[in-house]
VEXVEXPA-111575 format. One record per residue: residue in three letters; residue number from 0; x, z, y of N, C-alpha, C in turn. Coordinates in steps of 0.1 Angstrom, whole numbers. Each point is the difference from the previous one (the first is absolute). Layout:
Ala|NUM|X|Z|Y|X|Z|Y|X|Z|Y .
...
***
This chain:
Unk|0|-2841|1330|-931|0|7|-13|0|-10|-11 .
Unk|1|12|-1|-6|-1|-10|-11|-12|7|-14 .
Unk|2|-2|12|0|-9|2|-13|-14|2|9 .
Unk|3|-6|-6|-8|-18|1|6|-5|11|-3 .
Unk|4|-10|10|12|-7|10|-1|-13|-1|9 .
Unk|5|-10|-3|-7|-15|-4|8|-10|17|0 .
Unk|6|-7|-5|8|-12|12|0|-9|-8|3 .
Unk|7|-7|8|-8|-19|-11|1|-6|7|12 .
Unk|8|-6|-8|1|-13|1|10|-4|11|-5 .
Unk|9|-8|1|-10|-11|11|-9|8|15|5 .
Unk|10|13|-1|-4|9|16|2|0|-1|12 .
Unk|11|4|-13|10|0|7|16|-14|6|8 .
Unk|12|-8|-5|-9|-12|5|6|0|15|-5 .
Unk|13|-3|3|-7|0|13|-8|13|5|6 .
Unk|14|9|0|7|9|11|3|7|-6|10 .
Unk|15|-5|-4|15|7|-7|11|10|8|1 .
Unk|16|3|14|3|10|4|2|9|1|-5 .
Unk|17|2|-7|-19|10|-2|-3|13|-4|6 .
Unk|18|13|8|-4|15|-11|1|3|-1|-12 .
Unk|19|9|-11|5|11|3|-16|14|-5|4 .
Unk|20|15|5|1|9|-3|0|6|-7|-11 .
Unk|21|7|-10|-1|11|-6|-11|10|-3|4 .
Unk|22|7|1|-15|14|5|1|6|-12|-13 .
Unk|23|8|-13|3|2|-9|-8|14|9|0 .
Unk|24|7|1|-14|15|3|-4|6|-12|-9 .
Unk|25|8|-3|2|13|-8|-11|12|7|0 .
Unk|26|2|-6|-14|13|6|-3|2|14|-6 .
Unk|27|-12|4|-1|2|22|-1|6|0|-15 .
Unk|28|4|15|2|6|6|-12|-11|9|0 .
Unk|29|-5|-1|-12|-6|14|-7|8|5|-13 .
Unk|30|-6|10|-8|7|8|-9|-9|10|-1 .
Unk|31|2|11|-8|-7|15|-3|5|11|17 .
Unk|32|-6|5|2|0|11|8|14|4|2 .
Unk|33|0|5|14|14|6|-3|1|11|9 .
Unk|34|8|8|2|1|15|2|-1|-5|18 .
Unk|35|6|-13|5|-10|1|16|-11|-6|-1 .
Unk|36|-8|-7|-8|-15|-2|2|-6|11|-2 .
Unk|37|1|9|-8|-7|15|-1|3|6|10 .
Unk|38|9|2|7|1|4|11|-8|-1|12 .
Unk|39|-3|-11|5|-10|-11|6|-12|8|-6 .
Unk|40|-5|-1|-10|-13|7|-8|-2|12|4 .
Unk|41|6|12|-1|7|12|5|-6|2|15 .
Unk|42|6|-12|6|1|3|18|-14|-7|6 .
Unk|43|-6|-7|-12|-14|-5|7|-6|13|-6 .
Unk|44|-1|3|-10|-13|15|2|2|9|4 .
Unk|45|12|3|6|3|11|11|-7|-6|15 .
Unk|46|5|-15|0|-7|-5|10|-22|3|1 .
Unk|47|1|-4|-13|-18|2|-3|-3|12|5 .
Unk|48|6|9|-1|0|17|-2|-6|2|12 .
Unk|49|9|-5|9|5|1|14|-14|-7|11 .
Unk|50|-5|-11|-5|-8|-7|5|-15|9|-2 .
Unk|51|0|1|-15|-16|5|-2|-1|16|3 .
Unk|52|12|11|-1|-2|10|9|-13|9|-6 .
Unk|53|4|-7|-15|-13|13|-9|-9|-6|-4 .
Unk|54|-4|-15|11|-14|-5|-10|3|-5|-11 .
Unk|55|-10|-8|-6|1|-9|-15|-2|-12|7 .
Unk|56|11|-9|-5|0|-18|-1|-12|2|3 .
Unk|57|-11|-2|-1|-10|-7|3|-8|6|12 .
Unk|58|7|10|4|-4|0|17|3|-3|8 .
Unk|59|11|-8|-2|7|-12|12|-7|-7|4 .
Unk|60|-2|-5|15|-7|-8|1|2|-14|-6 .
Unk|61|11|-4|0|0|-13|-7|-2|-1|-14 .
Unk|62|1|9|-8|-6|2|-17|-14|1|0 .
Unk|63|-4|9|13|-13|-2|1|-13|-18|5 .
Unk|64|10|-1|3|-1|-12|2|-6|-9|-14 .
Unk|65|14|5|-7|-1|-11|-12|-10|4|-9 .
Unk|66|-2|11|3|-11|4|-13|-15|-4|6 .
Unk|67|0|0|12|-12|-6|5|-1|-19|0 .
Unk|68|12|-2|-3|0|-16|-6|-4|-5|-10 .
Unk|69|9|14|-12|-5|-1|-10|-19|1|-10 .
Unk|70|-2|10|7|-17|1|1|-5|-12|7 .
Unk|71|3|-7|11|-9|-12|4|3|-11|-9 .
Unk|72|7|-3|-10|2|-11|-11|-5|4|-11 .
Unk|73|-3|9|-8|-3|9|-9|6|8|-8 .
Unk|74|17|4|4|3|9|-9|-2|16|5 .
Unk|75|5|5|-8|-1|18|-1|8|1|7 .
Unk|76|8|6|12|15|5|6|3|11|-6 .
Unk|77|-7|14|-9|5|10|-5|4|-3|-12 .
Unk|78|-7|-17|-4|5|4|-16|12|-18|-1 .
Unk|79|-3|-3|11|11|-15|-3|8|2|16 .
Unk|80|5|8|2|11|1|15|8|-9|0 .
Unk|81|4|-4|18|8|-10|1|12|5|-4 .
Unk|82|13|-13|-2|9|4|-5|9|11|11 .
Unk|83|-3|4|15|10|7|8|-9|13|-7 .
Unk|84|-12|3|-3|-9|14|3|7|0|-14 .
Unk|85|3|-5|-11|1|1|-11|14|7|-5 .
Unk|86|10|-5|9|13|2|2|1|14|7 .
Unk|87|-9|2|10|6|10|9|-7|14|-8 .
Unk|88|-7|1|-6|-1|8|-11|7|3|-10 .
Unk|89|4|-5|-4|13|1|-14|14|5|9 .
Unk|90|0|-6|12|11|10|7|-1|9|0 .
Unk|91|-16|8|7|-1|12|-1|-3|8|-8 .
Unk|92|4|-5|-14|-4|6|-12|16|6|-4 .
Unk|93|-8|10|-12|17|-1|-7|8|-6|-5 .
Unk|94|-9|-17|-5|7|-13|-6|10|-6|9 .
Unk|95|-7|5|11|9|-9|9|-2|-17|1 .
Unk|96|6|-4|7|2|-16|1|7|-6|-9 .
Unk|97|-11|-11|-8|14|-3|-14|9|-8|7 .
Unk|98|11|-5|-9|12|-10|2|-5|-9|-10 .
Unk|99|1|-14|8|1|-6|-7|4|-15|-2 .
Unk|100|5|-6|8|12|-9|5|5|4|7 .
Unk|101|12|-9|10|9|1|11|-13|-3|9 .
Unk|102|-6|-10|-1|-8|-8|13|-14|6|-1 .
Unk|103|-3|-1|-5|-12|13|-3|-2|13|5 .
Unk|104|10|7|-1|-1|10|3|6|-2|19 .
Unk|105|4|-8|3|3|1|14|-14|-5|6 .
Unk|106|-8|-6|-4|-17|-2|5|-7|9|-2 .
Unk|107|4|4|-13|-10|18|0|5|10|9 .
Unk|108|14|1|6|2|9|6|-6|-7|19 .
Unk|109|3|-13|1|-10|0|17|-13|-1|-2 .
Unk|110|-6|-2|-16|-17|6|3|-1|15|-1 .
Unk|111|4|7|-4|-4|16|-2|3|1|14 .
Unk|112|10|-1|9|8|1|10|-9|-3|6 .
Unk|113|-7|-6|2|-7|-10|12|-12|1|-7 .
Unk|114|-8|6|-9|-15|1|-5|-2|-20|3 .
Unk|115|5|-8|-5|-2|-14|1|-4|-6|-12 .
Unk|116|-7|-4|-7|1|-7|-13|12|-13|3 .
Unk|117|11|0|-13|13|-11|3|-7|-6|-16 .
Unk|118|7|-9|-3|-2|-4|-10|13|-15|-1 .
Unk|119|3|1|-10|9|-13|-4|0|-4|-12 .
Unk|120|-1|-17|1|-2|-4|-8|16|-16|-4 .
Unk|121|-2|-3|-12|11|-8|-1|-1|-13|1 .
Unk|122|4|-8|11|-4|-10|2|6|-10|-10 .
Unk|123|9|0|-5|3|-6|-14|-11|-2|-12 .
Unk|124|-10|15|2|-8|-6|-9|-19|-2|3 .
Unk|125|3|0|17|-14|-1|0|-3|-17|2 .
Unk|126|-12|-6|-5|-4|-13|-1|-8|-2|12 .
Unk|127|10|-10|12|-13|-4|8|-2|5|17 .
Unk|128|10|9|-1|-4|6|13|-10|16|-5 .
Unk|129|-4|7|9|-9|11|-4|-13|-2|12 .
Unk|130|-8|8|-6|-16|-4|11|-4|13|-2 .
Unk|131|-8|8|9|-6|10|2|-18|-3|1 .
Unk|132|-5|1|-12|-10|-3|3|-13|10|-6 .
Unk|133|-16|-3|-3|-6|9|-5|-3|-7|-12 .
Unk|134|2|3|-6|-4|0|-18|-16|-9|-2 .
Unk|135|0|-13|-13|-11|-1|-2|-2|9|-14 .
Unk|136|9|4|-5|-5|8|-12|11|-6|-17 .
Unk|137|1|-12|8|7|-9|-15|14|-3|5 .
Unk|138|2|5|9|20|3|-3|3|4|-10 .
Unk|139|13|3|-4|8|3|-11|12|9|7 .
Unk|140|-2|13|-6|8|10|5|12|5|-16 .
Unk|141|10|-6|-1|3|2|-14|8|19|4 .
Unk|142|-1|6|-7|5|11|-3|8|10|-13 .
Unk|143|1|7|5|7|8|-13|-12|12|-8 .
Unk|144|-6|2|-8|-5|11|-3|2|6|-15 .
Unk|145|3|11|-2|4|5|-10|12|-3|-5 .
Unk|146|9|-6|6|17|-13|-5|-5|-12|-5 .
Unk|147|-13|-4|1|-6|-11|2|-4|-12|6 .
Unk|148|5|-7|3|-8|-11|11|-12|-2|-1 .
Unk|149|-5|6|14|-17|-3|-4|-4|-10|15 .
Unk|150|-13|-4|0|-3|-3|12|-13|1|7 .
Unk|151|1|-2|8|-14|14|7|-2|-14|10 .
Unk|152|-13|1|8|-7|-9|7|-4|9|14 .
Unk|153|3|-2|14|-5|10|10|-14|-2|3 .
Unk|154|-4|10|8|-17|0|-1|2|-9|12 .
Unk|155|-18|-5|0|-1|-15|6|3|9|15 .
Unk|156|5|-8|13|5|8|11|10|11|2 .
Unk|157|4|1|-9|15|7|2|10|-7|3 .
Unk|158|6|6|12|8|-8|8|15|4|-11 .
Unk|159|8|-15|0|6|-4|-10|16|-7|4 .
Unk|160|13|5|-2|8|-11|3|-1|-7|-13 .
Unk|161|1|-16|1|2|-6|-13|13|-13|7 .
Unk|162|-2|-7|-12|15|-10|2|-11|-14|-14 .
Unk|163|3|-10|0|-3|-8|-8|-1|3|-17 .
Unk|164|8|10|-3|-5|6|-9|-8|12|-7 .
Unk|165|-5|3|13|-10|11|-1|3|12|9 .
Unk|166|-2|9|-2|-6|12|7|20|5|-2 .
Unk|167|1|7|12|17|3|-1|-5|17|5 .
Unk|168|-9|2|9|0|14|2|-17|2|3 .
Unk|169|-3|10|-6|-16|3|-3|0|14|16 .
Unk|170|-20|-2|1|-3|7|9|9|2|15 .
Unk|171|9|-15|3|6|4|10|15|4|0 .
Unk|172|0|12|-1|15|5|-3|-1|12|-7 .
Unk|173|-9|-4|-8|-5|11|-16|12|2|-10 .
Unk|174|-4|-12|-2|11|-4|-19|5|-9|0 .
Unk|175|17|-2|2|2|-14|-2|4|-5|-11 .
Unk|176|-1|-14|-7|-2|-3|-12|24|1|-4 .
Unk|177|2|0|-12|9|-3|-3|8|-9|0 .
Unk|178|-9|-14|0|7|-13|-1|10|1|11 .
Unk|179|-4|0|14|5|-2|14|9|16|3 .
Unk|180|-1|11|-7|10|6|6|12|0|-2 .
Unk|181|8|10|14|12|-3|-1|5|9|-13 .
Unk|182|12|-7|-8|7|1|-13|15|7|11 .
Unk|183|11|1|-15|11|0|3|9|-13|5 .
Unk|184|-3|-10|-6|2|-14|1|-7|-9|14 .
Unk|185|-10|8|5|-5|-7|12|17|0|12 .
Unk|186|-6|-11|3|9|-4|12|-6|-10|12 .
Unk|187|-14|0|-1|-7|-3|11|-8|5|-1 .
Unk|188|-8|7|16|-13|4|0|-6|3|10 .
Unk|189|-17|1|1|-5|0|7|-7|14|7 .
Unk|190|1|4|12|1|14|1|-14|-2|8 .
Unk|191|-11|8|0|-14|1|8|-3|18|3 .
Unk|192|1|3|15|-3|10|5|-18|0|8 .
Unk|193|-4|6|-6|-15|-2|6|-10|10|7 .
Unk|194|-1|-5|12|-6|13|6|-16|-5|4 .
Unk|195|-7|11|5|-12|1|3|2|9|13 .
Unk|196|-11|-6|11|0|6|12|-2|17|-6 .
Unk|197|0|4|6|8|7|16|12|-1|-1 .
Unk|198|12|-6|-10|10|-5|0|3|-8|7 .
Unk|199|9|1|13|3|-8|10|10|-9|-9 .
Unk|200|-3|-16|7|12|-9|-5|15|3|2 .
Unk|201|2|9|11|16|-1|7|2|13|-19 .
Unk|202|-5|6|-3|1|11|-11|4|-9|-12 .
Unk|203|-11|-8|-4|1|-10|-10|18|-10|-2 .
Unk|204|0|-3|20|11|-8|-5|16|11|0 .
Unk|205|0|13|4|9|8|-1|0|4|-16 .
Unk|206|-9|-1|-6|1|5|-17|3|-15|-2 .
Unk|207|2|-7|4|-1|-17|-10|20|1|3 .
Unk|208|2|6|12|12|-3|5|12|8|-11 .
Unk|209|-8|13|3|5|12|-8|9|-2|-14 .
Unk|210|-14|-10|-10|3|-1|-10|12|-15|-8 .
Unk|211|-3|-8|11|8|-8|7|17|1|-1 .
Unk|212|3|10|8|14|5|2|-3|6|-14 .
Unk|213|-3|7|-9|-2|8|-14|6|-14|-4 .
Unk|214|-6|-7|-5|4|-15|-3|10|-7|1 .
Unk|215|4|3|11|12|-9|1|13|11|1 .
Unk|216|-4|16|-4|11|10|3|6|-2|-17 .
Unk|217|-13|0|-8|2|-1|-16|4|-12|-8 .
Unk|218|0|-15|9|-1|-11|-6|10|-8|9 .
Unk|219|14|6|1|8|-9|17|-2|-15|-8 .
Unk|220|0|-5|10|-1|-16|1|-17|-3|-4 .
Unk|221|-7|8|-2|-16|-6|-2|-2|-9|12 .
Unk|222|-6|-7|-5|-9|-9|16|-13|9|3 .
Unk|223|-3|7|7|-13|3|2|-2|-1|17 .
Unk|224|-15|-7|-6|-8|-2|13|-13|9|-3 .
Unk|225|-3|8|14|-7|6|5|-13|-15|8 .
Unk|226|-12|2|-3|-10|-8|3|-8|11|9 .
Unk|227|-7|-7|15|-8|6|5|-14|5|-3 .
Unk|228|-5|11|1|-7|6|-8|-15|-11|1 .
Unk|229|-8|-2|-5|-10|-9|-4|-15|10|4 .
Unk|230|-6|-3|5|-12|6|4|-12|-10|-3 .
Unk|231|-11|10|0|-11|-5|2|-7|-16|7 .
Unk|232|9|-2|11|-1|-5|10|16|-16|-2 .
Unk|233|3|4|-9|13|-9|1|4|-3|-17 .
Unk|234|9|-17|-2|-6|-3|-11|12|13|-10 .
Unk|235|1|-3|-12|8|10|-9|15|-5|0 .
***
């Protein structure tokens, strides 16, 4: 893996059964949405539909999971949900799933699809490699509030992706900051699928695959490598 992705000690203790899949891309095309990424959107919450069979996102076992993660670090899960429990709600709402890039929206559709938290970030503009770690309290989480740039500090032990310049995604796979996401203009990036047991790895690397071919169906000529999923037990 030419771009660096660590996990601390502190988070592998606190959550052995973590995975996480990555997904290095060159070369991509992004742009605004387009009548087949919505499509893709469309066919993952028919897929969600299909999977939950009437319950609510958060009786999956693997969302259940996450919210039980989220309580052992100290956030709320009913009032700060991970980004798949977060997504797979607005599918089943009237709002539906927004659009909102080319590349974006092809991660939002294998997380809702797959109840997976995905997340991407732009390796063009993250500083340093990224680290998954637990919060001492004086990170720098720069944000948007009110059309504002504001900046917010995570509570001391909140588990944190950051990069050399601070905090890139809060509570995990909560909120991710602006700097590092993917734009229209992005043309590299970093793709992180993350599961929590009872999520078998062979699942993990079938969604890392999934999104993968998405990648290289929407970006011919991308370089993308698919990285073996990272456990508890093995380095990042």
């Amino acid at each position: 893996m030419t771009f660096t992705l660590t996990v601390s000690d502190e988070v592998r203790a606190l959550a052995p059964g973590f995975t996480h899949v990555a997904i290095e891309a060159y070369d991509l095309v992004n742009g605004p949405s387009t009548e087949a990424s919505s499509a893709l959107l469309d066919e993952a919450a028919r897929r969600l539909a299909a999977r939950l069979g009437g319950r609510a996102p958060h009786e999956d076992p693997h969302l259940s999971a996450w919210r039980e993660m989220y309580t052992a670090f100290g956030a709320k899960p009913s009032r700060t949900r991970n980004s798949a429990e977060a997504l797979a709600k607005r599918a089943l709402s009237d709002a539906g799933l927004p659009r909102i890039n080319l590349l974006v929206d092809l991660y939002n559709a294998v997380s809702v699809a797959r109840l997976i938290p995905v997340g991407g970030e732009d390796i063009d503009r993250v500083r340093g490699g990224m680290r998954l770690v637990r919060a001492t309290g004086e990170e720098v989480f720069v944000t948007v509030a009110g059309g504002a740039e504001a900046i917010e500090h995570p509570e001391p032990g909140e588990v944190v992706w950051c990069d050399d310049a601070g905090v890139t995604c809060r509570r995990w796979n909560w909120r991710q900051g602006p700097r590092t996401r993917l734009t229209e203009d992005t043309v590299s990036g970093i793709f992180l699928l993350e599961t929590l047991a009872p999520v078998p790895v062979a699942e993990a690397e079938d969604a890392g695959a999934e999104l993968a071919e998405l990648l290289e169906k929407f970006s011919p000529g991308a370089r993308v490598e698919v990285h073996a999923p990272a456990t508890a037990g093995t380095p990042a």
